[in-house]
Chimera marker file (.cmm) of the C-alpha trace (Angstrom):
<marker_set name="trace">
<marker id="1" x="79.624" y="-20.143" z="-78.401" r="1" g="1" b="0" radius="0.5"/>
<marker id="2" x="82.201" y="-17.184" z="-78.005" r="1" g="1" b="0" radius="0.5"/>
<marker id="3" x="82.480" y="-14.352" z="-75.599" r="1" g="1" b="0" radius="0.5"/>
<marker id="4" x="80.180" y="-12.460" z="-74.934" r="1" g="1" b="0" radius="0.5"/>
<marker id="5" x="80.070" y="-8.611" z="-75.867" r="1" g="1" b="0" radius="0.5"/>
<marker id="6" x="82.455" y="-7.052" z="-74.249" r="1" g="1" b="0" radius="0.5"/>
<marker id="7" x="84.469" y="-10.295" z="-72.921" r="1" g="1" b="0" radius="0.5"/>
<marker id="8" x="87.898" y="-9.851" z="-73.106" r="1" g="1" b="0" radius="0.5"/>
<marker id="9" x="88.914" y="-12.744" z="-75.845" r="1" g="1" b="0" radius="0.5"/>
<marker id="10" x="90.537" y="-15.755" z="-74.798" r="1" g="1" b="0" radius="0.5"/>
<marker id="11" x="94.979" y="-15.290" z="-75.214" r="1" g="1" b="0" radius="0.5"/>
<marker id="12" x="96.579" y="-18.154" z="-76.832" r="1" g="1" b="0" radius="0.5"/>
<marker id="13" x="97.022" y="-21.312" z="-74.594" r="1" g="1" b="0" radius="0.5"/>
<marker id="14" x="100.452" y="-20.863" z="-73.225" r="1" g="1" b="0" radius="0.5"/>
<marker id="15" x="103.582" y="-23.649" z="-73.582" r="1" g="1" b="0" radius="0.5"/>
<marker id="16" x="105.145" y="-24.688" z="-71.040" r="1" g="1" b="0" radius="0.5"/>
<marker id="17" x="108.242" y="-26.701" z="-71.159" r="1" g="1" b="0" radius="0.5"/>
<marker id="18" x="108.419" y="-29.652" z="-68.867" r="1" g="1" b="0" radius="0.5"/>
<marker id="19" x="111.378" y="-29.019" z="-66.339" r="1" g="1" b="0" radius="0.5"/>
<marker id="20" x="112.985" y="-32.373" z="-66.775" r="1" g="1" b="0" radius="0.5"/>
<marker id="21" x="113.399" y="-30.863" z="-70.553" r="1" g="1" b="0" radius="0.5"/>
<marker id="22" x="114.864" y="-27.539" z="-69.696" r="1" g="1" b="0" radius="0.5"/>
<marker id="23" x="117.104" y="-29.879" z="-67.111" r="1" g="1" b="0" radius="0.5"/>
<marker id="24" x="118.297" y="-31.999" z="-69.723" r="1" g="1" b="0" radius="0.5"/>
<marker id="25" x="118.697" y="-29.868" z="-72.607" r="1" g="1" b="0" radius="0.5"/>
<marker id="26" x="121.004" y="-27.272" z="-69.870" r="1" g="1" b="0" radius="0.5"/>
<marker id="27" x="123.091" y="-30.007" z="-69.018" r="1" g="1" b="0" radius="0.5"/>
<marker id="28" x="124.106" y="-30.634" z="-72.672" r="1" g="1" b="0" radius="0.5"/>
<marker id="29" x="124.697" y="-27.104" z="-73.056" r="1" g="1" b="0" radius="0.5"/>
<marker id="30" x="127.049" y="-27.034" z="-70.084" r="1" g="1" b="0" radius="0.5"/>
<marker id="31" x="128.920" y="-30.344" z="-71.929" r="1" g="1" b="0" radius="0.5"/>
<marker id="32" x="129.284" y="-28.569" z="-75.309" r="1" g="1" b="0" radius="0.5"/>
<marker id="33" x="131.067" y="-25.547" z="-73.567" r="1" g="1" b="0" radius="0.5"/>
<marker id="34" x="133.052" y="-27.767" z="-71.430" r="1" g="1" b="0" radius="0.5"/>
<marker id="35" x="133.945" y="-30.254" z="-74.435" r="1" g="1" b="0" radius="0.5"/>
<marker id="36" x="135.045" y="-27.144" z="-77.131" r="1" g="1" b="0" radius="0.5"/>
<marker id="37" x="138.484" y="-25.310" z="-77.507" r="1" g="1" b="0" radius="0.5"/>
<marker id="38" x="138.239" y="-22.257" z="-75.707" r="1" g="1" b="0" radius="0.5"/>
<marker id="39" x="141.276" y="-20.777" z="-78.604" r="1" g="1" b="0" radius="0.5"/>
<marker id="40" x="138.820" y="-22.073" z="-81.500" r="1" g="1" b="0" radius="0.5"/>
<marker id="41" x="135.369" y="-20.429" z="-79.902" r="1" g="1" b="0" radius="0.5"/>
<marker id="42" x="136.886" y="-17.755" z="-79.251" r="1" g="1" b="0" radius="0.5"/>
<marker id="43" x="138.527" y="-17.060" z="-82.425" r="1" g="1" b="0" radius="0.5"/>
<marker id="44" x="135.225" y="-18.261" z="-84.532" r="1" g="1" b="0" radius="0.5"/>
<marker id="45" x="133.506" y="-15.482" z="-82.689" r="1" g="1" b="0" radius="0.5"/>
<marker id="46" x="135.912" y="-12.578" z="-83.530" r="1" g="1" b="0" radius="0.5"/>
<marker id="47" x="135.408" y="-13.503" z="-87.024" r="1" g="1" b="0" radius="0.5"/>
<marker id="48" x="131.516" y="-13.127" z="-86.150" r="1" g="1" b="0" radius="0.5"/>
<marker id="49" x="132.848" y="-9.930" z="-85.046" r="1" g="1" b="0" radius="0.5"/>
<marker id="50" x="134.849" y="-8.678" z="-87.928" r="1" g="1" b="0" radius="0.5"/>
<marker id="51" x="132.409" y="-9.837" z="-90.310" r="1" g="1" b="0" radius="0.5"/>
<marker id="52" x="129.852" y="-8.232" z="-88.592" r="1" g="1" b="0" radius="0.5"/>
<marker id="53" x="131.892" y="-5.023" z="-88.971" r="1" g="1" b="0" radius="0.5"/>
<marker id="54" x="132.931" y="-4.955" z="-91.853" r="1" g="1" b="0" radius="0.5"/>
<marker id="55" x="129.870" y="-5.763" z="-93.671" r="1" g="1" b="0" radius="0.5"/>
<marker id="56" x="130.947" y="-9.065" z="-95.099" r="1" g="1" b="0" radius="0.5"/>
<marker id="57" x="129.010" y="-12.317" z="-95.422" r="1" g="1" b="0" radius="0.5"/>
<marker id="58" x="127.916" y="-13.556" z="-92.138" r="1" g="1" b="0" radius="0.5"/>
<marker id="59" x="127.750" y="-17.228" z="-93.118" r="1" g="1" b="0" radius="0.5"/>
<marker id="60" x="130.985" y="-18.422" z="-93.446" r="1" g="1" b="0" radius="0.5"/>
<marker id="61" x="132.105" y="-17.138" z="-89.679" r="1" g="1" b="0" radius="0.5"/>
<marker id="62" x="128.370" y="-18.356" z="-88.473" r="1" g="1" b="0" radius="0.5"/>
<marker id="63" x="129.235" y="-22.135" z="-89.864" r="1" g="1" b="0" radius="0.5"/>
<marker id="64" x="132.840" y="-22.040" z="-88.244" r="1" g="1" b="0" radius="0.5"/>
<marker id="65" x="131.347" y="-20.855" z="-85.249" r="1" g="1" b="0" radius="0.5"/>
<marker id="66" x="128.874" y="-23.492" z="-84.684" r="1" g="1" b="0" radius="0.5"/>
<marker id="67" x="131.027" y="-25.802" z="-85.698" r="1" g="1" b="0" radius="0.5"/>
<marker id="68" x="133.862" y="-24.589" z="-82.868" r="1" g="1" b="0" radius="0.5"/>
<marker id="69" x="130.449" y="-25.545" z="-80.651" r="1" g="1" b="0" radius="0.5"/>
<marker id="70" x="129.583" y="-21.816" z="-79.928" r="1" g="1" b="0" radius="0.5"/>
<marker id="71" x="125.743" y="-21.696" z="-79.001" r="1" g="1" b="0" radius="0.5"/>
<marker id="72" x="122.874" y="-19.463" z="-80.314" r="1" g="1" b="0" radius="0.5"/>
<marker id="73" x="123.577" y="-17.253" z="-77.765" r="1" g="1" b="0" radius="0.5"/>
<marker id="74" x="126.791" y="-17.132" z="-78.109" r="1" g="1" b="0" radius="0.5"/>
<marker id="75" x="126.579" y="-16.103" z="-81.679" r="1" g="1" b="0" radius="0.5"/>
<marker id="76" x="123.667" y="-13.570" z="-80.924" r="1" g="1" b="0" radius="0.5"/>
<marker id="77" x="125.174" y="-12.058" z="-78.362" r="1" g="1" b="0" radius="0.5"/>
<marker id="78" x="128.751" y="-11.330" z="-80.824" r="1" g="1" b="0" radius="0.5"/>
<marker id="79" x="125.957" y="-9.777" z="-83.607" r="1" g="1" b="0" radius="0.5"/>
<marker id="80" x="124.409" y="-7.894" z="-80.622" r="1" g="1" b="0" radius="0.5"/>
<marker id="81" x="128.020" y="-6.231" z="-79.895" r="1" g="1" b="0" radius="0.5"/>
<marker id="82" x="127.755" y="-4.787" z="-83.547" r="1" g="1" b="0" radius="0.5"/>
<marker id="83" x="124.540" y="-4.243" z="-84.630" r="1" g="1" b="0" radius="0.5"/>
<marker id="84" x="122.703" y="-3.459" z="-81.130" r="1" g="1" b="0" radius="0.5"/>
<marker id="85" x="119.103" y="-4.790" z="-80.373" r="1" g="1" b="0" radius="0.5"/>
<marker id="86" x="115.937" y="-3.328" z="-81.836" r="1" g="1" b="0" radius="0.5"/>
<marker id="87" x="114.063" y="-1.116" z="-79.838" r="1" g="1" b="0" radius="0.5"/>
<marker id="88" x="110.379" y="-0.937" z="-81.074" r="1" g="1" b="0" radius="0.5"/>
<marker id="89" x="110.177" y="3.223" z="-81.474" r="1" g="1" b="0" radius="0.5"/>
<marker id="90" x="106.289" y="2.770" z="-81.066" r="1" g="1" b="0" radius="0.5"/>
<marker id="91" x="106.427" y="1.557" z="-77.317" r="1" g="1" b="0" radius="0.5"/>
<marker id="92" x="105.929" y="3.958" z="-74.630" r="1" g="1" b="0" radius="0.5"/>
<link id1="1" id2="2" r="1" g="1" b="0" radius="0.2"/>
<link id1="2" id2="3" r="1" g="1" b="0" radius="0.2"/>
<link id1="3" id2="4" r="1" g="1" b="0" radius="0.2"/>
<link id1="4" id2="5" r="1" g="1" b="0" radius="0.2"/>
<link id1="5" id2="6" r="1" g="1" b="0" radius="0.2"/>
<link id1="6" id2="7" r="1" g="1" b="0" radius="0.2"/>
<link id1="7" id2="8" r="1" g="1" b="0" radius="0.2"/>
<link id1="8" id2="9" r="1" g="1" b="0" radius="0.2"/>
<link id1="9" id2="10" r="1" g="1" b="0" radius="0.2"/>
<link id1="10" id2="11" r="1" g="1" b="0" radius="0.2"/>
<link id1="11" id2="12" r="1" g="1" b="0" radius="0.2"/>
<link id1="12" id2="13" r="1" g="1" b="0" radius="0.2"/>
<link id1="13" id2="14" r="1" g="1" b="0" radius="0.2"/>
<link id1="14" id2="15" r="1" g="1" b="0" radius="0.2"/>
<link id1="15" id2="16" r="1" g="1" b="0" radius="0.2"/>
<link id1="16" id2="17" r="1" g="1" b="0" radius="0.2"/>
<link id1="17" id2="18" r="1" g="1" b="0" radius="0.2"/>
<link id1="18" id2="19" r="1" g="1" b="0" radius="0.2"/>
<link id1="19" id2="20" r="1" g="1" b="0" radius="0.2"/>
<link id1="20" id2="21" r="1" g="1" b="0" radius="0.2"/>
<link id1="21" id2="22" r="1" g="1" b="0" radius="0.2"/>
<link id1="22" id2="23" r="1" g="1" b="0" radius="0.2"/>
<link id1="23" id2="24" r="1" g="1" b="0" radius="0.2"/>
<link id1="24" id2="25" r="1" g="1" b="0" radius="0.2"/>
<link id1="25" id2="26" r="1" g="1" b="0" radius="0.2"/>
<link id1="26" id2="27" r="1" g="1" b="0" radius="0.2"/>
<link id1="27" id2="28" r="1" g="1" b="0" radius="0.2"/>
<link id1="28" id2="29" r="1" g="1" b="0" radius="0.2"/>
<link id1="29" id2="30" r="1" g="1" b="0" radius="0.2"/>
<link id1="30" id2="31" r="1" g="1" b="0" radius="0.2"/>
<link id1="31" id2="32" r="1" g="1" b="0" radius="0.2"/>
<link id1="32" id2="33" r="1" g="1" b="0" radius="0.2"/>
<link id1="33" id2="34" r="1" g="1" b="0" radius="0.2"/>
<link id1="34" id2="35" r="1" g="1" b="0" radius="0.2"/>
<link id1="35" id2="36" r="1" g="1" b="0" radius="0.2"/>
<link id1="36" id2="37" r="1" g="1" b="0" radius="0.2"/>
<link id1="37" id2="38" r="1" g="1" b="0" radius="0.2"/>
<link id1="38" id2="39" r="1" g="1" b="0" radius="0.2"/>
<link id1="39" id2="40" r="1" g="1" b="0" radius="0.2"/>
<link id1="40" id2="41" r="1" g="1" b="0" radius="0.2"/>
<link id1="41" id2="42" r="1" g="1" b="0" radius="0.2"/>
<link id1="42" id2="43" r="1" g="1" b="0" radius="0.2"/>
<link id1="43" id2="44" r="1" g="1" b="0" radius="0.2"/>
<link id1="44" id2="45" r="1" g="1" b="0" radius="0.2"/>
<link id1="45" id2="46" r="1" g="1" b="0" radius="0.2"/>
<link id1="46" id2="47" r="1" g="1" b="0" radius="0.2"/>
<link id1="47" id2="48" r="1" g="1" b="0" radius="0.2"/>
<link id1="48" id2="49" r="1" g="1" b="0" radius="0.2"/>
<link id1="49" id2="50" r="1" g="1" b="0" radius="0.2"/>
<link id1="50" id2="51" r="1" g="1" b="0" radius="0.2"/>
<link id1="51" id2="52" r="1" g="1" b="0" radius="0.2"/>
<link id1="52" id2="53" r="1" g="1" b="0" radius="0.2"/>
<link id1="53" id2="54" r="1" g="1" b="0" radius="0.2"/>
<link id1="54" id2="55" r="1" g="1" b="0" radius="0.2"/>
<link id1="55" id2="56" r="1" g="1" b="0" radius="0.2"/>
<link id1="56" id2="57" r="1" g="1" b="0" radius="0.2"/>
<link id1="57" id2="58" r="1" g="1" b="0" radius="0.2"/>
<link id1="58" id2="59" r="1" g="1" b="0" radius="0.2"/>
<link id1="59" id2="60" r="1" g="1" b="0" radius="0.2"/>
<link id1="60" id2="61" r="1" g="1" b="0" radius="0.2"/>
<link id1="61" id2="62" r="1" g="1" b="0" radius="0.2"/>
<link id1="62" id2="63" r="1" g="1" b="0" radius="0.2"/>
<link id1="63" id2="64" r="1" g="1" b="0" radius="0.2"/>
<link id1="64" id2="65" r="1" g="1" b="0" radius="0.2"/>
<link id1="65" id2="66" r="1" g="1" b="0" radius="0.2"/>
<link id1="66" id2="67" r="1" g="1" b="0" radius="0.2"/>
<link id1="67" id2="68" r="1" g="1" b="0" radius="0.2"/>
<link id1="68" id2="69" r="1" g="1" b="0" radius="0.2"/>
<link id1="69" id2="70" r="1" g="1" b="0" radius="0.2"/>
<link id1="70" id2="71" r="1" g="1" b="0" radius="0.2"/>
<link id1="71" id2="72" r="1" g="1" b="0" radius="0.2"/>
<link id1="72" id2="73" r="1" g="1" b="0" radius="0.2"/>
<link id1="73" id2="74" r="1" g="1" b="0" radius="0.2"/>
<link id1="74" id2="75" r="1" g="1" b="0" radius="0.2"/>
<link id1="75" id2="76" r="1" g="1" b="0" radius="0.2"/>
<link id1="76" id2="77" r="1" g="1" b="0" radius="0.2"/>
<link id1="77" id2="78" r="1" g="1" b="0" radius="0.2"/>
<link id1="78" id2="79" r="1" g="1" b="0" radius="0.2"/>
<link id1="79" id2="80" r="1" g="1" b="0" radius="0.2"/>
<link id1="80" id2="81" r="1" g="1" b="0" radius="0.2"/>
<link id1="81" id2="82" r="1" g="1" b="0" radius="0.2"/>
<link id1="82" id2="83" r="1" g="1" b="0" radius="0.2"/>
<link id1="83" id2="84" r="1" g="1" b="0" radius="0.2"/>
<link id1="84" id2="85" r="1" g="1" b="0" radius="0.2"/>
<link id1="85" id2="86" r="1" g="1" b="0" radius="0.2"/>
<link id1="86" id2="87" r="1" g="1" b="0" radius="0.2"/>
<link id1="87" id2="88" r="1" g="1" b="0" radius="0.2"/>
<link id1="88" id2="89" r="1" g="1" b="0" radius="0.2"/>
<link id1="89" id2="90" r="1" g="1" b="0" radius="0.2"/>
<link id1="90" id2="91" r="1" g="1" b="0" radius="0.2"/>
<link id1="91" id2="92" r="1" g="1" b="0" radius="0.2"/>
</marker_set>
């Protein structure tokens, strides 16, 4: 059976991620930015940047910077610079 009347309903279960995983998968982040060119990432991201700026295509600079090992957040945090992070208008 469900709730009852007035019973708050039940959330969604939540995930957890097993700390060995978020271990592991930190570690091979800290490799990647320790293995890459620090000239290459760098430069990749300015062309995020400029891209970003100017209104071009986003791709091209996005491949080149994933493949000079820059990370999600790395990327997202170059688009951030430009474009700024949403702000629901609704929220109080």
């Amino acid at each position: 059976a469900g709730p009852g009347i007035g019973a708050a309903p039940a959330g969604p279960a939540l995930f957890r991620i097993d700390p060995e995983v978020e271990r592991t998968q930190t570690e091979r982040v800290r490799a990647v930015r320790a293995g890459r060119s620090e000239a290459a990432w760098r430069a990749a991201l300015e062309a995020v940047d400029r891209a970003a700026r100017d209104g071009s295509n986003l791709v091209p600079p996005i491949i080149d910077a994933v493949e000079a090992h820059a990370t999600l957040g790395d990327i997202a945090d170059a688009l951030r610079r430009v474009f700024g992070e949403y702000q629901d208008s609704s929220a109080a």
